[in-house]
Phi, psi and omega in degrees: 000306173304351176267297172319315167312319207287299179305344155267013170245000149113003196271011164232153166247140173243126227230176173319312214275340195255343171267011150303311175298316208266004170271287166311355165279300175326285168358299189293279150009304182295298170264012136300318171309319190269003158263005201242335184275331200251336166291310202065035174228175174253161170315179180258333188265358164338278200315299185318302199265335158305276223317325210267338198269349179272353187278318214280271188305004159259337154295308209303308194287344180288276167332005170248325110060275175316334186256007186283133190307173166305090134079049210249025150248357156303111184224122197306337186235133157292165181281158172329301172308332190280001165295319184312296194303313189265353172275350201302141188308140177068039184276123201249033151224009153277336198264304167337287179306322172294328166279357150126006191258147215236169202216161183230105191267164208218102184255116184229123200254091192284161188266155188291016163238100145276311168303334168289308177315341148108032171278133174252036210319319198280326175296313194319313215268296192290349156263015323153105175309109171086040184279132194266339200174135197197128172231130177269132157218132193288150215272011186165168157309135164276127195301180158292132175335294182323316174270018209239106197283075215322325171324333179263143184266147181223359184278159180228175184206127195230108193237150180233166189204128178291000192263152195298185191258001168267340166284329198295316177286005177255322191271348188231051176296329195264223220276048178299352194273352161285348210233148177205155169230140187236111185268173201232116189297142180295146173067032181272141172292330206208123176288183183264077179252139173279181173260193153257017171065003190113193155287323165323287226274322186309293192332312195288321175306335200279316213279326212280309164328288170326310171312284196311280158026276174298324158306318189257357180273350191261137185301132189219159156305158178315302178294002210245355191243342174294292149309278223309313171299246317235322181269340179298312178314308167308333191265324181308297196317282161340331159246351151275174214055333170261320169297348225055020231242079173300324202280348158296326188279337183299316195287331175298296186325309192286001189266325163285314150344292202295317185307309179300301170315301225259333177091029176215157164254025163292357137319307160281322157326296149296352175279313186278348189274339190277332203287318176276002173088025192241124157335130187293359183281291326184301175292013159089166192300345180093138152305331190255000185282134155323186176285146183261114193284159178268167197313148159071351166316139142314125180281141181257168214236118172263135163225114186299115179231140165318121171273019175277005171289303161313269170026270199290338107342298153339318187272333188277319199289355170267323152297329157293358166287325168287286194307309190276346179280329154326346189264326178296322177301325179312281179330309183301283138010279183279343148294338162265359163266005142090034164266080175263016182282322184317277161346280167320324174301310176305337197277312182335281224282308166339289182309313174273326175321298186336310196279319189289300145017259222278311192317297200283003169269343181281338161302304171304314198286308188323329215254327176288354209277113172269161154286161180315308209303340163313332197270324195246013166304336196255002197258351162274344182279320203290320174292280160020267188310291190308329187288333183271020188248322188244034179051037210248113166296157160184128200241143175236126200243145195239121201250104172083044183264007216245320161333141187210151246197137175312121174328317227255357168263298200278008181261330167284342207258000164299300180325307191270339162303324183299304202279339198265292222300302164311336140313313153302335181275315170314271161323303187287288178258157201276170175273208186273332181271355180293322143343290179300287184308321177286357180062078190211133150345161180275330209250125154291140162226139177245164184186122198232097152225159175246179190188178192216123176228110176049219218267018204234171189231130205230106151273127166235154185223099209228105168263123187301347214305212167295349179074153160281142170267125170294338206269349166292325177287322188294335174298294173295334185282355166300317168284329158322312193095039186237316168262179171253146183286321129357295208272335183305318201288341184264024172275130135325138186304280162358301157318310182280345176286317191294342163315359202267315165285024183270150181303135124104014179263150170192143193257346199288147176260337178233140174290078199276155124354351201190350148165175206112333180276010173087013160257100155173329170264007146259357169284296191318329194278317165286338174278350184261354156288357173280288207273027176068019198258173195222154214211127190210158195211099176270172192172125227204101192308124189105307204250002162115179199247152184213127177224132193228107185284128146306146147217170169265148177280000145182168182255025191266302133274120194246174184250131178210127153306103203265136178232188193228163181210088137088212194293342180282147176246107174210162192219128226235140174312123181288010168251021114321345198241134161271297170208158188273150169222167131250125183249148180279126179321320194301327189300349170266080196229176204294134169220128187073243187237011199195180170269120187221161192221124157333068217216105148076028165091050195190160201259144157245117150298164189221136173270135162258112156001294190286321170306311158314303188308315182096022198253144150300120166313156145269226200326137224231330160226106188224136193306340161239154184250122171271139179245164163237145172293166150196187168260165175208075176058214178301333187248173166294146169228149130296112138306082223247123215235165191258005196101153196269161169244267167219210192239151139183144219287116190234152157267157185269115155254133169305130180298153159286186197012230188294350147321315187305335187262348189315142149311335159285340208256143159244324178164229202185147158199203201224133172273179183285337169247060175043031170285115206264157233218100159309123160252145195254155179273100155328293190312287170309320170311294198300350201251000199275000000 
């Protein structure tokens, strides 16, 4: 905290090697927490390994040491109180001064969550090297028991200490931004303290305050708030200093800090609205303040629930999803039993279930939905490390975090993200002089965005590199044995890119830490096909690669079409389907070895479903053909299906056993008159 802090008031520079240290701190940190959640200890080699990375970090404020501006918790006049500290009887820094030696008196103002940061102000204070003499004084009236919050710090804590001022700033580094000091010349008779003058003199500071107050509450231009804050500041400093009011001046400090970061004075602002006891509403809008919610809104109210609560909610509203759907059937029932008054009632009632229906799944869904960024949170660290492993510039820009998504899409879509991205780093971008010679930038840019197109949640992954080559692929997949050399040379450039995805292809000439063993774009390929997604990948030699993932925004509730295959009923997800058709048989004719179709000014291959499948047909001749569109990768397919039935809304479950793995299956549901229902992986059948 004390490095970082220090490099947003500019007095470190932070360089590869030291956010390389402040990374391995993190590193470290992340299990300890979950051995500190399951122990309630730290590990055993914790102490060894904090010591040696806080030795790391504390070079770093050292080796800066020299450029740091002066000391600006060092301060020329003590405070009103510190004649009290040192004078006090039998006072053993009064005897220190008398022996010819100078002394440092230390006012630590700890901030009220200081205990969460995991601080301890009073051992900080009773260790505190040479310490002569230390007083607690409370930071306000103490609320009522009832009200009093143990968690908050409410103490100021006032120490004089006989030790130099490099020890005193070593030991109190981890808050120095809490801490102010006053040295005392060896052999001063009377310490230099102003009085507060009285009640006179607190009003006028009150009054002096109010003014500054006011000054940042009044609207000004922009270029105009940078000195204006600088002079509030000059002045505030100038009358605590003349009060003594060290825990005021600490706050300042720390407030002016917090301003420089921020590019604002709402910080100081809110510091003087605290001091005089005015609401921050209350203390004008501020230059940098937002829209001001309006009178009488309701403020909003949060709660945290488990989630399997969600879950188990998730789950009911899908059984009412069976029960209403139980009702079309019904209806249908009573219309072949020549009830059609029945039937109508039923279709009625159907229709507001419905409406109650689809309201509480979009609430539950509504309450799951995360952002991307939970997903793409991990990929600046993650580019980062791999470029500097593999000697790579590469800067990455992120796009669309704001987007959202079912949990059970955004907790799976990391895995296949790790593998595409690391590919562009592995693959994709050049080192720098390869860069130079290709007349490129030294810096590779990847750029991971999301988007929403209609019902789908759409990630691209888009790189400047080197591109795919069609004709390196069409070479390895020969030597592989996935082709024939005849047959690699007639793929279309497009065909050959899409070989990336066969199990066990890799384009890499050497085996690495980070590719080469044949694992990734068919790992990538089966989990978004796990998740009804669709995966696509262009790519242009020279010039980078752009791979662009389909999703459903969830599985939780899905949309499926129901077909029939010979005595079978199954179904496949409707955003797998472009379009349904029925076609006159004739329009279907033979090429070669396969079936082909006219469709929208285009050649369609035609498939038949059940042959894939391995499945018996029904009717062997029929004057219309039902077909489904589907993708294959870059192109269009026909399925040619035994007939459609309707659409409707299922909940989705994962099959048990030797099912759960099957490639075909995306999962299983229960129709409404209790027929349990395959949904088949379009993507996969077809690629089989």
């Amino acid at each position: 905290v004390v490095v970082v802090g220090a490099a947003r008031a500019g007095r470190v520079v932070l360089g590869p090697e030291r956010f390389d240290t402040l990374l391995r701190a993190l590193d470290l940190v992340g299990p300890w927490l979950e051995v500190i959640e399951q122990t309630e200890g730290l590990p055993e080699s914790a102490l060894t390994q904090g010591n040696a990375l806080a030795l790391e970090l504390r070079s770093c404020l050292s080796r800066a040491a020299d450029r740091l501006p002066p000391d600006a918790s060092l301060r020329s006049t003590p405070p009103s109180w510190a004649g009290a500290l040192l004078d006090a009887p039998g006072s053993a820094a009064r005897e220190v001064l008398d022996s010819g030696r100078p002394v440092c008196v230390v006012g630590y103002t700890p901030r009220a969550d200081c205990f969460f940061s995991g601080e301890d102000p009073l051992r900080l204070a009773v260790e505190t090297p040479s310490l002569l003499g230390l007083e607690l004084h409370e930071r306000g009236p103490w609320p009522p028991l009832s009200e009093l919050d143990p968690f908050q710090c409410r103490l100021d804590l006032r120490l004089v200490s006989a030790a130099s001022r490099e020890d005193l700033k070593r030991h109190f580094e981890y808050v120095e931004d809490q801490v102010a000091m006053w040295p005392v010349a060896a052999g001063a008779t009377a310490v230099p303290a102003v009085s507060s003058g009285g009640a006179d003199a607190r009003a006028a500071l009150e009054r002096l305050l109010a003014l500054q107050l006011e000054v940042l509450s009044t609207p000004t231009e922009t270029a105009l708030r940078e000195g204006r804050l600088a002079a509030v500041v000059r002045a505030l400093e100038s009358a605590l200093a003349f009060a003594g009011d060290a825990a005021r001046s600490v706050e300042l400090a720390t407030g002016t800090l917090q301003c420089a970061a921020d590019g604002s004075d709402e910080p100081v602002r809110a510091l003087l609205a605290s001091w005089l006891r005015v609401p921050a509403e209350a203390a004008g809008p501020g230059p940098s303040s937002g829209a001001p919610t309006p009178a009488g809104a309701p403020a909003a109210r949060m709660l945290r629930v488990d989630q399997r609560r969600i879950d188990e909610l998730l789950d009911l509203s899908g059984e009412l999803l069976v029960a209403k759907n139980g009702l079309s059937y019904l209806a249908r029932r009573a219309d072949q039993e020549g009830k059609g008054g029945l039937a109508a009632e039923i279709r009625e009632r159907h229709a507001g279930l419905h409406r109650i229906a689809e309201s509480i799944q979009s609430s539950v869904m509504r309450i799951r939905m995360l952002p991307v960024s939970v997903a793409f949170q991990r990929f600046p660290r993650l580019v980062r490390d791999v470029s500097r492993q593999v000697g790579k510039e590469v800067a990455l820009d992120l796009a669309g975090e704001d987007v959202e998504a079912d949990k059970d899409i955004i907790d799976r879509l990391g895995d296949p993200l790790v593998h595409i991205v690391r590919n562009a780093l592995d693959h994709g971008c050049e080192r720098p002089d390869e860069r130079a010679v290709a007349g490129k930038p030294a810096q590779a840019r990847i750029a991971l965005r999301a988007s929403r197109e209609g019902g789908k949640l759409v990630v691209e992954v888009v790189d400047d590199g080197r591109g795919i080559d069609p004709a390196a692929v069409r070479r390895k997949a020969v030597q592989k044995g996935l082709l024939a050399e005849a047959d690699a040379a007639a793929l279309s450039d497009q065909a050959a890119i899409d070989l990336v995805f066969a199990p066990g292809f890799s384009t890499a000439e050497q085996v690495t830490e980070l590719s080469g063993r044949g694992v990734g774009m068919d790992v990538v390929l089966r989990a978004v096909q796990a998740l009804a997604g669709q995966v696509t990948v262009r790519s242009e030699k020279g010039r980078g690669t752009h791979v662009r993932l389909a999703l459903p925004m969830t599985m939780a509730v899905s949309r499926v079409l129901t077909i029939r295959l010979g005595s079978e009923t199954l179904a496949v997800p409707v955003e797998t389907v472009l379009e349904a058709l029925r076609v006159p048989r004739q329009r279907i004719r033979r090429a070669l070895d396969g079936e082909i179709l006219d469709w929208r000014g285009r050649v369609l291959p035609v498939l038949g479903l059940a042959g894939l499948l391995k499945m018996r047909s029904g009717a062997a001749v029929r004057e219309e053909e039902p077909v489904l569109v589907v993708r294959r990768g870059g192109e269009e397919v026909g399925l040619r299906v035994d007939g459609f039935e309707n659409d409707v809304d299922v909940v989705m479950k994962p099959l048990p056993g030797f099912l759960a793995s099957h490639p075909a299956l995306l999962g299983s549901a229960i129709l409404g008159d209790g027929r349990v229902l395959l949904v088949l992986n379009v993507q996969a059948v077809v690629r089989c």
